[in-house]
C-alpha positions in Angstrom: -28.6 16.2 3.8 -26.3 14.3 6.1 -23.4 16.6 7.3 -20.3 14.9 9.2 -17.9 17.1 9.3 -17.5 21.0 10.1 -16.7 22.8 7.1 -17.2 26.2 8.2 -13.3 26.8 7.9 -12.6 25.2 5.1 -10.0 23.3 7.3 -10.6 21.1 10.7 -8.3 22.1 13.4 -5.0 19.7 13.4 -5.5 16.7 16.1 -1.8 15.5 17.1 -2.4 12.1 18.3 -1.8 11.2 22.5 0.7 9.7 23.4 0.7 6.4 25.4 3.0 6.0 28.0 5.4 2.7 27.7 5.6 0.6 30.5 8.5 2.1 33.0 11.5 0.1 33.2 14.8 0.6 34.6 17.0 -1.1 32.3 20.2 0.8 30.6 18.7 2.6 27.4 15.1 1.1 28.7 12.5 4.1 30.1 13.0 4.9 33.0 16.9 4.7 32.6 18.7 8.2 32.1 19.9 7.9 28.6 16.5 6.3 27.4 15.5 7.5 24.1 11.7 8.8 24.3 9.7 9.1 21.4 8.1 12.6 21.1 4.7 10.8 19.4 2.8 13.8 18.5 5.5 15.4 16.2 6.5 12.2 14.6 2.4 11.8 14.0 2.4 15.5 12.4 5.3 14.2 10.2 3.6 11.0 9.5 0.4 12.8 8.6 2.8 14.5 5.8 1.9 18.0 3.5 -1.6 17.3 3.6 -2.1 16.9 7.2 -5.1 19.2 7.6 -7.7 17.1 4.7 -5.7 13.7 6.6 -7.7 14.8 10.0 -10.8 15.9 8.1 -11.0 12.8 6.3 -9.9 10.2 9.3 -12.5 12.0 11.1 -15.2 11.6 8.9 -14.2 7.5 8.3 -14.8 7.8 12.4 -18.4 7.8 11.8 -20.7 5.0 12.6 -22.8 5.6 9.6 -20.1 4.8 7.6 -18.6 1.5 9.1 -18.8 -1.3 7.7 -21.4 -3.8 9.0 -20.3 -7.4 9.1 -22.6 -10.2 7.9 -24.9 -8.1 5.9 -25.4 -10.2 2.6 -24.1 -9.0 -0.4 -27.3 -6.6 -2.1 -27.5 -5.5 1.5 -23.8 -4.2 1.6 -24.3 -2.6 -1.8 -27.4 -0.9 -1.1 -25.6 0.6 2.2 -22.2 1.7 0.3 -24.2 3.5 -2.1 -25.9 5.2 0.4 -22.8 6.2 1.9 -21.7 7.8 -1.1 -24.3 10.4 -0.6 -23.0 11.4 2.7 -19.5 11.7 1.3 -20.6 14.3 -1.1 -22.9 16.1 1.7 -19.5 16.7 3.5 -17.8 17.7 0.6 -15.2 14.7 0.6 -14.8 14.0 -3.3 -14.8 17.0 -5.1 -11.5 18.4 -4.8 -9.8 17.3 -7.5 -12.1 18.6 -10.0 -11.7 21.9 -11.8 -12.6 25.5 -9.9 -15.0 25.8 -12.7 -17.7 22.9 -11.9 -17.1 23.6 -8.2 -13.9 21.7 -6.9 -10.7 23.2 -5.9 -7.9 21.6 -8.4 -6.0 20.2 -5.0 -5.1 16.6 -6.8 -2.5 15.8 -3.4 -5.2 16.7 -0.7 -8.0 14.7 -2.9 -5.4 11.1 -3.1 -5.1 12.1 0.8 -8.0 12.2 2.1 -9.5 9.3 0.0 -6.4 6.9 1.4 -7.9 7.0 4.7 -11.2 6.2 3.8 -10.6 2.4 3.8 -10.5 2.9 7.7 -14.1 3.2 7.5 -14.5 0.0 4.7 -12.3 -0.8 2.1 -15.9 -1.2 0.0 -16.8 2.6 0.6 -13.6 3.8 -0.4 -13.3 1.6 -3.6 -17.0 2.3 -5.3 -16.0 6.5 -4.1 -13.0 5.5 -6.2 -14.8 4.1 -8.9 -17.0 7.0 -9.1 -14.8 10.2 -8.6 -11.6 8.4 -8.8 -11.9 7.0 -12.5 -15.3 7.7 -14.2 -15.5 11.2 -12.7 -11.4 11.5 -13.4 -11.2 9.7 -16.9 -13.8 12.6 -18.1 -11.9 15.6 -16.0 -8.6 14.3 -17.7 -9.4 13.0 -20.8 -12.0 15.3 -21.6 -12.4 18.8 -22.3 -13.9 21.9 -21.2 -17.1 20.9 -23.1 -17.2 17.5 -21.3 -16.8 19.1 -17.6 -19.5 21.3 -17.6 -22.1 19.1 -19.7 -21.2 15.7 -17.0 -19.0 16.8 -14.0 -21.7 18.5 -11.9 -23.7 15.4 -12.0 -20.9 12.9 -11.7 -19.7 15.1 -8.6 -23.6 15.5 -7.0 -24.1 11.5 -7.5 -26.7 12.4 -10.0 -25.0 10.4 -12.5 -23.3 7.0 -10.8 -21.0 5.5 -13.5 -18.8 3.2 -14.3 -14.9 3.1 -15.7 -15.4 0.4 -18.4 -11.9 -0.5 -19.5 -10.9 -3.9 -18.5 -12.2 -6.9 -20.8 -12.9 -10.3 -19.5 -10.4 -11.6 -22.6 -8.0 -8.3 -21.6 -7.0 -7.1 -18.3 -3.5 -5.9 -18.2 -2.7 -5.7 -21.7 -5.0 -2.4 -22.4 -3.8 -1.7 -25.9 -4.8 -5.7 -27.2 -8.7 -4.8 -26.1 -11.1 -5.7 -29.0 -14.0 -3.3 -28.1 -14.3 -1.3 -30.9 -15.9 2.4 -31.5 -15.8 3.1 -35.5 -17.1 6.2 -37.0 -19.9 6.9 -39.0 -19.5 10.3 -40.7 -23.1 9.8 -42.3 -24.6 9.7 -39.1 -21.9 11.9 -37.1 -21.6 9.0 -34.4 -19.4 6.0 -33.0 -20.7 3.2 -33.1 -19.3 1.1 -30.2 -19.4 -2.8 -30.5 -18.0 -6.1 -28.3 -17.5 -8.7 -31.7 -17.5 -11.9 -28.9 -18.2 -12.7 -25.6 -13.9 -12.2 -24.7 -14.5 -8.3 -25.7 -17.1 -7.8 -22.6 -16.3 -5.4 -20.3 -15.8 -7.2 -16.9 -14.9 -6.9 -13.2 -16.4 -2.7 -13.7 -17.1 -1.8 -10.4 -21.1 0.1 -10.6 -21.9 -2.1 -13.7 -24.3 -4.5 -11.7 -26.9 -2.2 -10.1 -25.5 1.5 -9.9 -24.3 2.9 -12.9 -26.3 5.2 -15.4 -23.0 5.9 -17.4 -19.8 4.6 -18.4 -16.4 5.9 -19.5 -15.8 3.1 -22.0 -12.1 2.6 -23.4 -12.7 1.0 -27.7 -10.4 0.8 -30.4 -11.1 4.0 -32.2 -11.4 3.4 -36.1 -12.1 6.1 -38.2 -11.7 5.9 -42.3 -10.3 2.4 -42.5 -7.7 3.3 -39.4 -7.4 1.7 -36.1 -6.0 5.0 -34.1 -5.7 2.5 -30.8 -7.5 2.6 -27.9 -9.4 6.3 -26.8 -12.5 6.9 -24.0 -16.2 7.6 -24.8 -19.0 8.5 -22.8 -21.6 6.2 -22.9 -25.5 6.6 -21.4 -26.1 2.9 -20.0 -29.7 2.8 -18.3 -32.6 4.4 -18.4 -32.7 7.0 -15.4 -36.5 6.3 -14.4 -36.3 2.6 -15.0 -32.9 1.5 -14.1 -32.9 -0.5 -17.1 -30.6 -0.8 -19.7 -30.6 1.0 -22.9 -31.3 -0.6 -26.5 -28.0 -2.8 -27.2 -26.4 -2.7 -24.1 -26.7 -5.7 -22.0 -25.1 -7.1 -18.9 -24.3 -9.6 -15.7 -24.0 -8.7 -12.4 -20.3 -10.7 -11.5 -21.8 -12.1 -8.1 -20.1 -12.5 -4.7 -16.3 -11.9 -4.5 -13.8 -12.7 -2.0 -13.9 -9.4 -0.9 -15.5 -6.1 -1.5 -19.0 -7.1 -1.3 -20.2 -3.6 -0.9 -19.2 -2.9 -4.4 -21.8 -4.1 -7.4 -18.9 -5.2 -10.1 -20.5 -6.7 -13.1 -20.5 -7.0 -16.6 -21.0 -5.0 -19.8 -21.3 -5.4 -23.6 -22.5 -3.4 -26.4 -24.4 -4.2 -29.8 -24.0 -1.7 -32.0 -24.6 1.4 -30.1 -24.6 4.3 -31.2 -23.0 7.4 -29.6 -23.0 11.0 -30.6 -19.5 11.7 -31.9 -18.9 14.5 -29.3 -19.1 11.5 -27.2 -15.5 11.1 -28.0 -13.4 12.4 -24.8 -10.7 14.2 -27.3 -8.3 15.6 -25.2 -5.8 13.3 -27.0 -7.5 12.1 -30.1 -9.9 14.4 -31.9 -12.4 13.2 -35.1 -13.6 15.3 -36.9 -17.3 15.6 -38.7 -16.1 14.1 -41.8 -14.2 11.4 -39.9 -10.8 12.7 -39.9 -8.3 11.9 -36.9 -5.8 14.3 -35.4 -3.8 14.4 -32.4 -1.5 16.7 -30.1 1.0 13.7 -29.9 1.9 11.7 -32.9 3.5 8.8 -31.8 0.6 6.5 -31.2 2.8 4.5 -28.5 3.2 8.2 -26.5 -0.5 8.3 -27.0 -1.8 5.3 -25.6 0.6 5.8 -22.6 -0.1 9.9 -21.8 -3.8 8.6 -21.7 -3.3 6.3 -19.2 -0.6 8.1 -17.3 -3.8 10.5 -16.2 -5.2 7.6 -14.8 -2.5 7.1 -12.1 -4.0 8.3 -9.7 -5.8 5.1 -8.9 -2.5 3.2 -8.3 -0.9 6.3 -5.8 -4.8 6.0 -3.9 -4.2 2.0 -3.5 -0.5 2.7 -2.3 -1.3 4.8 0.5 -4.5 2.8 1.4 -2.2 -0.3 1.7 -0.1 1.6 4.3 -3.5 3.2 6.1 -4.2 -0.8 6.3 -0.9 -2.0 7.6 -0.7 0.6 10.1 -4.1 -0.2 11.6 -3.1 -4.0 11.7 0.0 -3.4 13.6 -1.2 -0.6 16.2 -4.0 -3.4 17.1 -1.4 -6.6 16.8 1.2 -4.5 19.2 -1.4 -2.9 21.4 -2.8 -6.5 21.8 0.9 -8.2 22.4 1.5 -5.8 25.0 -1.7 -7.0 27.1 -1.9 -10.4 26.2 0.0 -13.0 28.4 1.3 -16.9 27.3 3.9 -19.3 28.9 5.6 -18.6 32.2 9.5 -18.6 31.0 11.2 -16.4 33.3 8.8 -16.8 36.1 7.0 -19.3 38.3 3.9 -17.2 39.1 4.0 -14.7 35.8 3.4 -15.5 31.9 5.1 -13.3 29.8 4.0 -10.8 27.8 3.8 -11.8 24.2 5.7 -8.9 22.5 8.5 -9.9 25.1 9.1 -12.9 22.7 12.4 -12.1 20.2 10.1 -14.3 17.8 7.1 -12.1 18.2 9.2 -9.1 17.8 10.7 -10.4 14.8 7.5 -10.9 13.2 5.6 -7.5 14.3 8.7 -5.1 14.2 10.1 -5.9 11.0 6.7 -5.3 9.6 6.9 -1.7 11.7 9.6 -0.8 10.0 8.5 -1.8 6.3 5.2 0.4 6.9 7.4 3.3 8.2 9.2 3.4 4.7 6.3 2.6 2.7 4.6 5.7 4.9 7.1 7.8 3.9 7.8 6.7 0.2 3.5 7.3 -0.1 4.3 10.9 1.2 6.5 11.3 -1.9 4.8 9.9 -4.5 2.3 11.5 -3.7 3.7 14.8 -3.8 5.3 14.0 -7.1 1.5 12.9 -8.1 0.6 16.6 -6.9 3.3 18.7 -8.4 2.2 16.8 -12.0 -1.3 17.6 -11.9 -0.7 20.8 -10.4 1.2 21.6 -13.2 4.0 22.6 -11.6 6.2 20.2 -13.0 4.3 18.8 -16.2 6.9 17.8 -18.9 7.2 14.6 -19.9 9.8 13.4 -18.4 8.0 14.4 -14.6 5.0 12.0 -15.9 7.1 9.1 -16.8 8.8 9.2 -13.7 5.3 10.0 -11.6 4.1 6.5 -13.9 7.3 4.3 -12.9 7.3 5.4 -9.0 3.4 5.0 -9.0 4.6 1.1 -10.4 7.4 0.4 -8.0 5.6 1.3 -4.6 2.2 0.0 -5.4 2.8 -3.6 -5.7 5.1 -3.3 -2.5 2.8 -1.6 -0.4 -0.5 -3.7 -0.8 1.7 -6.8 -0.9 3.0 -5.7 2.4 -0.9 -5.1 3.6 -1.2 -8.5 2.8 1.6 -9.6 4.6 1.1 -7.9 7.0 -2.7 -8.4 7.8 -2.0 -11.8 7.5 1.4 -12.0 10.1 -0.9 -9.7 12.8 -4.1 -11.8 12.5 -1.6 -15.3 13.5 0.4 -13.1 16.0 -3.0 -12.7 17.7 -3.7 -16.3 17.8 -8.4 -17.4 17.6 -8.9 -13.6 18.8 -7.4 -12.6 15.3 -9.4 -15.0 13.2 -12.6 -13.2 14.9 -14.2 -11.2 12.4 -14.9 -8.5 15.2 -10.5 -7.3 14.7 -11.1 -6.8 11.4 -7.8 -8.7 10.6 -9.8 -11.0 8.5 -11.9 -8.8 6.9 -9.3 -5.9 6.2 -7.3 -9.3 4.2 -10.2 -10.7 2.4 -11.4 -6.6 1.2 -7.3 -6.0 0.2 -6.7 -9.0 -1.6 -7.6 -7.3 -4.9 -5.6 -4.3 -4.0 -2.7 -6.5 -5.5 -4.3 -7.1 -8.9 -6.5 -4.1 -9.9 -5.4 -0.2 -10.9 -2.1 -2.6 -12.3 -1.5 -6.3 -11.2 1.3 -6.2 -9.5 3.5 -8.5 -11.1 3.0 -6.5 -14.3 3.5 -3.1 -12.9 7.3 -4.2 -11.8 7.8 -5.2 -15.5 7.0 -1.7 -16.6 9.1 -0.7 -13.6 12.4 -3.0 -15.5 11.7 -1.8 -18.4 12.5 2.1 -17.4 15.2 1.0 -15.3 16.8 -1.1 -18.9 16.1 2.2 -20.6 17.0 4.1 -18.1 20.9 2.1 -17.8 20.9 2.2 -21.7 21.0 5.4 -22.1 23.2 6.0 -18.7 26.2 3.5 -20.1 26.3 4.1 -24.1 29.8 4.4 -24.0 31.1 2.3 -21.2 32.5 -0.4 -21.4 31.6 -4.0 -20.1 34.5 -4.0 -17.8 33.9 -1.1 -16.0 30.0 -2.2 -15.5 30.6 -5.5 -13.5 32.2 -3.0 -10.9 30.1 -0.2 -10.3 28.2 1.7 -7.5 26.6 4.5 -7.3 27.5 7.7 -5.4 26.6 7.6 -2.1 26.5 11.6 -0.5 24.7 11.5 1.8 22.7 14.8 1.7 21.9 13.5 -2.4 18.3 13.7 -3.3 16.9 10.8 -4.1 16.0 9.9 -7.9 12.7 8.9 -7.2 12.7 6.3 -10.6 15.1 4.8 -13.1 18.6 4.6 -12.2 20.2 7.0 -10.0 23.3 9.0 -12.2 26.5 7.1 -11.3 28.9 9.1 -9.6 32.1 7.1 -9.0 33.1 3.8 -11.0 34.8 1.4 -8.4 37.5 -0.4 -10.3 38.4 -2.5 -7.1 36.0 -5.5 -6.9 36.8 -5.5 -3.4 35.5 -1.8 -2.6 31.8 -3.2 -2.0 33.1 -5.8 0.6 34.9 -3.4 2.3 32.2 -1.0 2.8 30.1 -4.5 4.2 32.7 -4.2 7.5 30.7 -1.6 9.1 26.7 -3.1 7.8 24.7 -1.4 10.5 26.3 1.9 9.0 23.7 4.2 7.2 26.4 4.9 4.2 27.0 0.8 4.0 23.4 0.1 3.9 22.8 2.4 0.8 26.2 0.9 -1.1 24.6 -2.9 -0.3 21.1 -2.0 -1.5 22.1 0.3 -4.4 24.8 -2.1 -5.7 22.6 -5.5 -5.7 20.2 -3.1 -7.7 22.8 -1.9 -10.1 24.1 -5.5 -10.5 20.9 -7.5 -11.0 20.0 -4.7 -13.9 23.9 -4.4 -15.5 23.4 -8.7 -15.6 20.2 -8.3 -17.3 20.9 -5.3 -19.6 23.8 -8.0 -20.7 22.1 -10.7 -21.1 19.2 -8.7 -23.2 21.8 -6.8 -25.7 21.0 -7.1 -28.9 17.7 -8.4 -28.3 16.0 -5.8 -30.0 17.7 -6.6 -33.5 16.6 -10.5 -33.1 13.4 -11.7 -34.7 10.3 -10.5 -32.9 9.6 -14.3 -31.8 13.4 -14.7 -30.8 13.6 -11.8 -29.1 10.3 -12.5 -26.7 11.8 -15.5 -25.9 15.1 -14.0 -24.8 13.2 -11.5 -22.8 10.9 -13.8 -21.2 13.5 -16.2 -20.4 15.1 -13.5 -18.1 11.3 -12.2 -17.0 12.4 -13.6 -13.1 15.4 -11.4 -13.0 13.9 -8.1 -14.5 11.1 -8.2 -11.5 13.1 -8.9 -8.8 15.4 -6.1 -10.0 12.3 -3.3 -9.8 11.7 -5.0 -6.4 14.7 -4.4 -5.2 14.5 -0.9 -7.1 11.2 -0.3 -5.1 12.7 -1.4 -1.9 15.7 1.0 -2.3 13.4 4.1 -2.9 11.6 3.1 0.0 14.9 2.8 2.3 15.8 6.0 0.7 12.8 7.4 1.7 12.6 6.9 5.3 16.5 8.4 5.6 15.6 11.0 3.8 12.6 11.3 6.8 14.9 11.0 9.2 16.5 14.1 8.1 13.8 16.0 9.0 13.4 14.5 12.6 14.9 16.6 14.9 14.0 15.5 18.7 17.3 13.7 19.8 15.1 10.5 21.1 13.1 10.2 18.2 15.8 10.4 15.5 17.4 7.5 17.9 14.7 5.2 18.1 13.8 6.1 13.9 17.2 5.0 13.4 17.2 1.9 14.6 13.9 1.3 12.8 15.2 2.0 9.3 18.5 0.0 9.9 15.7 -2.6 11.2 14.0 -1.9 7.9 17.4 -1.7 6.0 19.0 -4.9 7.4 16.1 -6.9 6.9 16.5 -6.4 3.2 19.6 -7.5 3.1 18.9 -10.4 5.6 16.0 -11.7 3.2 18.7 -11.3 0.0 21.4 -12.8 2.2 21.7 -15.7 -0.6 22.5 -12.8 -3.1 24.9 -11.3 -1.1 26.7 -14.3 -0.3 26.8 -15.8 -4.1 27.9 -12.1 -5.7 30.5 -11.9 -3.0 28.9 -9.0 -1.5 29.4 -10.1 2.0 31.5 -12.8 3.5 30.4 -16.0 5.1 31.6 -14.2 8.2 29.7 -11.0 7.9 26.7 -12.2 6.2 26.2 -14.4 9.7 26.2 -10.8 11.9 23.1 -9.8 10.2 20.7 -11.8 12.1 22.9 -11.1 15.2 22.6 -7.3 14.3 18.5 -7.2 14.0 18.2 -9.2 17.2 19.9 -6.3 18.9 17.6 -3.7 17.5 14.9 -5.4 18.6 15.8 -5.6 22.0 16.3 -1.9 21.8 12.8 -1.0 19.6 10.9 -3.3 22.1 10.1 -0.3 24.3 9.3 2.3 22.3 6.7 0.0 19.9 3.2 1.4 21.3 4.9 4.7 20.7 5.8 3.7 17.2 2.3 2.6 16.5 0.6 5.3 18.5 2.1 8.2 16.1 -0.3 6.3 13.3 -3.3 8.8 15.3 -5.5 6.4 15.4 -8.1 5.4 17.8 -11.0 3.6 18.8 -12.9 4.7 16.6 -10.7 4.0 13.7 -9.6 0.3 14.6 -12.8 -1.0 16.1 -11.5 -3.8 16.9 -12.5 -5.4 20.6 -8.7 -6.8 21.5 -7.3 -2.9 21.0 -9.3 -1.5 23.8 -7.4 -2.8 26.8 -9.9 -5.3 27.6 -7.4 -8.4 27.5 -5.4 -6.5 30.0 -8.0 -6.0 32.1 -8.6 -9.9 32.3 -5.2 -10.9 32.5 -4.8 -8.4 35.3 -7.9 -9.8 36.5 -6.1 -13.7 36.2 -2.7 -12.4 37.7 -4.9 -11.0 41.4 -6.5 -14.0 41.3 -3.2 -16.2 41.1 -1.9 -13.9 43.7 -4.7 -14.2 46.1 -5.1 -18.1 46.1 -1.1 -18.1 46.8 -1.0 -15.4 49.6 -3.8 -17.8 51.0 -2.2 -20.9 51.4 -5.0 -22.6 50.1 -3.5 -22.9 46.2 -3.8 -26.8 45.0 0.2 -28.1 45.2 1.3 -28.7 41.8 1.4 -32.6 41.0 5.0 -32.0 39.2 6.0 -30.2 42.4 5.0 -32.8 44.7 6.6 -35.3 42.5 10.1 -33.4 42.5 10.3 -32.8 46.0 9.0 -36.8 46.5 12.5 -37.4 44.4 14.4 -34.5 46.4 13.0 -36.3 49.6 14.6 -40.1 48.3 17.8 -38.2 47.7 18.3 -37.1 51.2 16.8 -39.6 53.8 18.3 -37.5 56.9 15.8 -35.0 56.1 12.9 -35.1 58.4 9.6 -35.1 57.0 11.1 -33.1 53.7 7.5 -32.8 52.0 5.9 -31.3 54.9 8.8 -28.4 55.4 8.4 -27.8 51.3 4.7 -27.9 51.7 4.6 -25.0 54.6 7.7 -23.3 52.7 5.4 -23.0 49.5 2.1 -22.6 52.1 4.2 -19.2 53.3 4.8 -18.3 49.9 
């Protein structure tokens, strides 16, 4: 057995991470000035590590180890055959079974299980997608759409790793659209068994991460039919290979799906079935039950509520990917700023010293705005994931708490591994050839992340859900007011108001003066003005929509697609902008909690950084909906240049609350070494001019040749410059 981690507690001793010291300046509001803001970085790390702080350290410290890094250029079997291995030493140290129930030996803790599996993609992305695959949907799809029978017949061995498996729901004809999948399981009440069935090559189960190599077993999503009845999509258990052999079992068959564009460590393949034949216990009947003679009951009738409450215990694959995405983006930018602090290009201010690159407004621009959008992502992840916790905990388990868990879950997750992206992408280019070298990870993190976007949900996909709520949502908030009254609305605004984590927030005042919102625009750096910008271009972009769509839903079916899809663009962008107000809700509602004067300064500035960004990106918007004025709208840009000037030193502070170190970046341009060389560059510099021996500059001798023309009284001009620069 490979043990990593102390568990003799049952809880690692809390870590706060050390702070770095920023370089000392003497500016007004700069360090070393005596109103300078100073970040206090160990509470705001305890704050960032959130509610499950304790399992966050355990877990970090475990992705720490060298035995579970990834390895760069092993070939793909090679990479597989090492992730699987690591799997084993997660389960020696007792990383994936907390979710599960008390009675197969977990501990029912669903927030600390999402918690510590998010910052497993420190160690590789591939290790902590195939432990997701495993205990994160096979393993979960049988806790939570099985039964008490199911748990203690196949959790033990999916928990040990005696049984690898596989979470066979997406078809190579049927990704997205779950409920159109043509894999069928129909009963045979002869025989008391399912017999589960791919009709044509579209129906194969495809991209199912363990499929290839790995998996002994499957969770496998078919069309339940039962008596002539299609009862809509339901989960079986399915044996796929023999365990001795390896090979598959009569009527199954399969491809292994190659080498991707990322994730190489994972073994995704493909799946299909001929006739196979299952025992009808099989049937994971939390939701949908048959009986021996073939007769189908449920605990929820509506077969759309079904469908929906099936996969809404699944979600906990899209609140894993949101918070990995942020663990991802906040390794990029402590390496990117660490880096930019050290690194040295162009001598603009000086005729001996280059400037330091994060000195650049453009650099700035490009790594701080990304700070800031990581800070509210952080702290919107926190959230969900507590409301993710207080569902499965059952302490808030009605309906209404999973359909809002399901729409959050869909706003934040397309943000926050588009943002990795982003992100990944923006620090690799900030750090010029050394970020394109596979050795800072930028690269690799990308290339392993890219599916983040498309899998558990594509993205695109999960902010339509997200427009649908918020249409429902507005339907049922504005019955009976009328059209007038709509065009001019905003939200309330108190400032101490919880935030409504999804749909619509509950209008508090109706603005009758169409002026009210432009008004409120004078003061836009103001916390209270930021909220009424971002809430009202929400509020607007769905009211236009919801107008556009009435009545759609008494058109014919064919008309009515079309009317939706020809307003498709505008319902996205509305959840964006939905997603991006939770998120700037989020981090104010953080910032409440922050209560070191320097560091609720300096978070300030970062979430009217964050804030003003949105609206400088939606600027057209703003401009065309006369939200802001020409006038105002051109202070925006003026406004975030000044916050930068005032974030600039406080960054490595802002990066070094992320508690993470060598161990977890691993990348060779975070350790200080391009300091060391450019300090090694500038003493050399310094030396050769203290000398006298430093080469004149061609351009210099050039200008003071001119100079020299200019002013013929002069006696022997070049040689007085010449010893003038010698003395230098």
């Amino acid at each position: 057995m490979t043990e990593l981690a102390d568990r003799t507690t049952g809880n690692a001793p809390r870590r706060r991470p050390q702070p770095q010291q920023p370089a000392a300046t003497t500016a007004a509001g700069q360090p070393g000035s005596p109103e300078a803001p100073a970040v206090d970085v160990a509470a705001l790390g305890e704050q960032l590590l959130g509610k499950w702080a304790d399992i966050r350290l355990q877990s970090r410290g475990l992705a720490g180890h060298p035995e579970l890094h990834k390895i760069e250029g092993l070939t793909h079997t090679e990479h597989r055959q090492r992730v699987f291995g690591q799997l084993r030493i997660l389960v020696d140290n007792g990383a994936v079974h907390r979710a599960f129930p008390e009675s197969v030996g977990g501990s029912d803790d669903h927030g600390g299980n999402v918690a510590g599996f998010q910052e497993l993609v420190i160690a590789d992305p591939s290790l902590q997608i195939k432990a997701g695959v495993q205990w994160g949907l096979f393993g979960s799809a049988v806790n939570h759409l099985g039964t008490a029978e199911h748990h203690e017949k196949w959790l033990p061995g999916i928990m040990s790793l005696d049984i690898p498996g596989c979470f066979a729901m997406t078809e190579t004809g049927h990704g997205s659209d779950v409920a159109s999948i043509a894999t069928t399981a129909t009963y045979d009440p002869a025989a008391g068994e399912f017999v589960v069935h791919t009709p044509f090559r579209a129906a194969w189960k495809d991209y199912i991460g363990n499929a290839a190599n790995d998996g002994l077993a499957a969770v496998v999503f078919a069309q339940l039919v039962t008596k002539g009845v299609n009862h809509g999509v339901h989960a079986f258990y399915m044996d796929l290979r023999d365990a001795g052999t390896g090979d598959f079992l009569p009527g199954i068959g399969g491809e292994d799906d190659g080498v991707k564009g990322g994730l190489n460590g994972i073994d995704n393949g493909r799946l299909h079935f001929t006739n196979v034949r299952i025992p009808r216990t099989n049937l994971l009947n939390r939701y949908g039950h048959v009986d021996p003679e073939g007769n189908y009951t449920s605990p929820i009738a509506s077969p759309g509520r079904r469908f929906f409450t099936m996969l809404g215990t699944l979600v906990q694959g899209r609140v894993s990917l949101d918070g990995a995405a942020v663990t991802a983006s906040k390794l990029a930018l402590k390496t990117a700023i660490q880096y930019a602090t050290e690194r040295r290009q162009f001598n603009a201010s000086s005729q001996t010293d280059e400037e330091v690159l994060l000195d650049y407004q453009r650099h700035q621009r490009r790594l701080f705005t990304r700070l800031a959008t990581t800070y509210a992502a952080s702290f919107a992840s926190e959230q969900l994931l507590q409301k993710f916790d207080d569902v499965f905990s059952g302490r808030h388990d009605t309906d209404q708490d999973r359909q809002d868990l399901e729409t959050l879950a869909a706003a934040l997750k397309p943000l926050s591994t588009w943002h990795a992206l982003d992100t990944l992408q923006e620090c690799r280019e900030a750090c010029g050839g050394a970020g394109f070298l596979i050795e800072n990870r930028f690269a690799s993190l990308r290339a392993d992340l890219d599916v983040y976007a498309t899998f558990e949900g594509d993205n695109t996909v999960l902010l339509q859900l997200v427009a649908k709520r918020l249409l429902a949502d507005y339907a049922k908030e504005f019955r009976t007011v009328n059209v007038g009254v709509l065009a001019r609305y905003v939200v309330g605004q108190a400032t101490g108001a919880a935030i409504h984590r999804t749909g619509l927030r509950g209008v508090a005042q109706f603005v009758a003066d169409s002026g009210s919102v432009q008004k409120a625009a004078l003061a836009i750096k103001d916390e209270a003005s930021q909220r009424t910008l971002l809430t009202d271009r929400v509020q607007t972009m769905v009211a236009e929509v919801a107008t556009a769509l009435k009545g759609a839903n008494k058109l014919p079916q064919q008309q009515g697609a079309a009317l939706f899809n020809a307003h498709q663009h505008e319902l996205i962008d509305a959840a964006q902008a939905h997603a991006e107000l939770l998120q700037w809700e989020a981090f104010t509602e953080a910032l409440g909690k922050v209560t070191d004067p320097g560091t609720h300064k300096v978070l300030t500035w970062l979430r009217d950084l964050f804030g003003l960004s949105l609206i400088e990106k939606n600027l057209s918007w703003y401009l065309m909906n006369g939200r802001l004025s020409m006038q105002r709208g051109r202070t925006v840009g003026e406004y975030i240049n000044r916050l930068l000037v005032k974030i600039r030193p406080h960054a490595v502070d802002l990066v070094d609350a992320f508690g993470y170190g060598p161990e977890h970046l691993r990348a060779e341009i975070s350790t200080g070494a391009e300091k060391v060389r450019q300090d090694e560059a500038r003493d050399y510099f310094r030396k050769q001019r203290a000398s006298g021996q430093a080469p004149l500059d061609e351009k210099i001798m050039l200008a003071r040749a001119v100079h020299g023309a200019k002013t013929p009284s002069s006696k022997t001009p070049s040689s007085k410059a010449h010893g003038t620069k010698a003395r230098g």
